[in-house]
C-alpha atoms as one frame of an Amber mdcrd trajectory, in Angstrom:
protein
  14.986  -0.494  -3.664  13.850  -1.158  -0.112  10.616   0.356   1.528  11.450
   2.725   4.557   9.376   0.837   6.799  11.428  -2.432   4.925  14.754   0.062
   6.476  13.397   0.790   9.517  12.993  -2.869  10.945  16.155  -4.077   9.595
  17.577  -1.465  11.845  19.317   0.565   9.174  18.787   4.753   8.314  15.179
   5.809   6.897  12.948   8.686   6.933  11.007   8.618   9.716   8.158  10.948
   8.384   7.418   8.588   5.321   3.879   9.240   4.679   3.363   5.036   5.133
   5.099   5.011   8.417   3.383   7.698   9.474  -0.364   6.374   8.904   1.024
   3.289  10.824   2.601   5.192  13.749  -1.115   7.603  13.953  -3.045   4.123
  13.805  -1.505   2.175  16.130  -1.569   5.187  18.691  -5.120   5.612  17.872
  -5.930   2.250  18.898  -4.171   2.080  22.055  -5.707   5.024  22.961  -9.283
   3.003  22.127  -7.926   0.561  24.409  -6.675   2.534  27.172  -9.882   4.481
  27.519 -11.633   1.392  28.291 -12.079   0.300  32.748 -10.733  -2.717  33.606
 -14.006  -4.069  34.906 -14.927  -3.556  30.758 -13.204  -6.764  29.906 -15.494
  -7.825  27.168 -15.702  -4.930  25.651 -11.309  -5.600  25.889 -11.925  -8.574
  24.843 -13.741  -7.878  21.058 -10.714  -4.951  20.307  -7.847  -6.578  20.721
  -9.870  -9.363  18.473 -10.397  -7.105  15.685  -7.018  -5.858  16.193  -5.372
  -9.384  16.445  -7.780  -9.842  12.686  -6.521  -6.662  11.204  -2.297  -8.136
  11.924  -3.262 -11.077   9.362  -0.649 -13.747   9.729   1.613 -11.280  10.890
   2.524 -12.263  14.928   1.491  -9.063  17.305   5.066  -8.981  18.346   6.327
  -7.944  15.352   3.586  -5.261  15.035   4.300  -3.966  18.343   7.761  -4.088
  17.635   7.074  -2.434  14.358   5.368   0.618  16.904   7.984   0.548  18.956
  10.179   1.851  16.014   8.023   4.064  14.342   7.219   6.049  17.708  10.953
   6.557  18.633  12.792   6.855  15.143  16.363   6.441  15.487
């Protein structure tokens, strides 16, 4: 049996308060809020998030991840 996250991205029906989609959806909001609080004169400090974000994805490309957001933010 498929994963709901394993639904959600092949675009079919899931449950969009599944405790593991959830935790993703509340961390990836928590750190673009991190990143949106920083000035854009603070480009260093930038700089060293999205590289411990970018280390947290693994081999997994950013795009997907964001895509991944994307999803989890506005369930269909």
């Amino acid at each position: 049996m498929r994963t709901e996250k394993e639904l959600m991205l092949a675009g079919e029906m899931y449950n969009p308060v599944n405790p593991e989609l959830v935790k993703g959806c509340n961390d990836a909001r928590r750190k673009v809020s991190i990143y949106n609080e920083t000035l854009e004169d603070e480009g260093e400090k930038r700089t060293k998030l999205l590289k411990v974000y970018w280390v947290q994805l693994g081999k997994t490309s950013i795009w997907s991840q964001i895509s991944d957001l994307i999803m989890v933010i506005t369930p269909m």
